[in-house]
N, C-alpha and C positions, 0 to 999 in steps of 0.2 A: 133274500136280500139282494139288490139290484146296484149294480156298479155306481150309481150316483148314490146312494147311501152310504157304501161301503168310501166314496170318497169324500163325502161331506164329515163321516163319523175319523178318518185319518188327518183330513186338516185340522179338526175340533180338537184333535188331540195333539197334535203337534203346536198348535196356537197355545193349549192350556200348556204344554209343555216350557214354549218360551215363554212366557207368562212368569212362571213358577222360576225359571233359569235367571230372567230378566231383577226381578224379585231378590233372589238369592242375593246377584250380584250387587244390586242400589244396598241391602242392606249392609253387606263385607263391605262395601263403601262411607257407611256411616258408621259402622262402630270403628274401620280404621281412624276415620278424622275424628273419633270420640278418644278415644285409647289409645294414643300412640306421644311419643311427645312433640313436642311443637317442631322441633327441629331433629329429625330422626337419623339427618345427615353428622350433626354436633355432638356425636357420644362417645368423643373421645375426652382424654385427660383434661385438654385443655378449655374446657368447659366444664371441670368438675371445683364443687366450690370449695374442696380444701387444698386444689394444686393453683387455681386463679385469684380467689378471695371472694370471686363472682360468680351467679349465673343468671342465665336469664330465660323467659319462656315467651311465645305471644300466639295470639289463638285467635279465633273467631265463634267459640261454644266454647264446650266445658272440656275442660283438661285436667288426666291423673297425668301429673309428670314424671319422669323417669327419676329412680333412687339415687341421691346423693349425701355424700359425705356431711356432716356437719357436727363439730367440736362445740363442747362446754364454751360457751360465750354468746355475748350480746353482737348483734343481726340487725341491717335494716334494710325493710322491705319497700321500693319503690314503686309505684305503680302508674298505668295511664288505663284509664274506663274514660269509655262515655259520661257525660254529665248527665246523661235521663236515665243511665241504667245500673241500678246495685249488682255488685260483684264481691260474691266470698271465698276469701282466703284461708284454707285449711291447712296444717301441717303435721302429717302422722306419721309417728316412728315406722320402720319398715314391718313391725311385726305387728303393727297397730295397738299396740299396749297403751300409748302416750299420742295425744292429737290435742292441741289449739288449733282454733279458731283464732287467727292472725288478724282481722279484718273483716265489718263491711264496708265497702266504700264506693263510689262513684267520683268522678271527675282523676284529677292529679296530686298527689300527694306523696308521704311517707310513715311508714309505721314501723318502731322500735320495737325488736323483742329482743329474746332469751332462751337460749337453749338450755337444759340442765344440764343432759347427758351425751357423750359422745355415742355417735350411731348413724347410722342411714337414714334416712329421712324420704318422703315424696311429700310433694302438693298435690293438692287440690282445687282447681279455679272455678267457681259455678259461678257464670255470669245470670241475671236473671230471664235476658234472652238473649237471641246470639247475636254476638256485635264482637266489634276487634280489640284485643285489648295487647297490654304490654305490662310484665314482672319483672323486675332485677331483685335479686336478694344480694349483699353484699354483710361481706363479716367486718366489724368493726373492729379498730384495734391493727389493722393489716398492713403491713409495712407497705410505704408507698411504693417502692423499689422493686415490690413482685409483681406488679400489675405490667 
């Protein structure tokens, strides 16, 4: 084996090497912006929905939101989608025993619900492709004075 081999065959592998490194990294970059919640800066109290009344999320793909509070009572869900793109609203207990489907919707709206049980809660947001969107859930019934 002749020194131009032997350094044809170390570059070839040092390229497949960054390749694979390169790779690694774009993907740890996509399941971050997939799995993480919209605002990872906002986890404290005062973003949680039974110390505000509120919370809110906004994304550009699909988002599992981080767990939160939510008591026995009626909820309603606001939303902004694009007008050409359906986006589904899921909400499952934290142990996944209990989930509704909140919503399909596109454009601007709102939608009513119902919680039964007190417990922890995440969403779910599948936009059907990815485009920007914006959540508020607000608990009905909530005194105006704690906002």
């Amino acid at each position: 084996m002749d020194i131009t081999t032997l350094l044809i065959a170390l570059i070839l592998i040092g390229l497949v090497g960054y390749i694979a490194y390169a790779k690694s990294q774009r993907d740890q970059r996509m399941f971050n912006s997939l799995y993480k919640p919209a605002n990872a800066d906002a986890l404290h109290d005062e973003h949680d929905l039974e110390a505000t009344g509120s919370i809110a999320f906004a994304g550009k793909s699909d988002l599992i939101t981080q767990r939160f509070n939510m008591r026995t009572g009626n909820y309603k869900l606001m939303y902004r989608f694009p007008s050409d793109v359906r986006v589904k609203i899921e909400l499952f207990s934290a142990d996944e025993s209990d989930h509704e489907i909140i919503g399909i919707k596109q454009g601007e709206g709102e939608i009513g619900f119902s919680v039964r049980h007190d417990d922890d809660y995440f969403g779910e947001i599948e936009p059907e492709k990815d485009c920007e969107w914006e959540i508020e859930i607000r608990r009905l019934g909530w005194p105006t004075s704690s906002r």
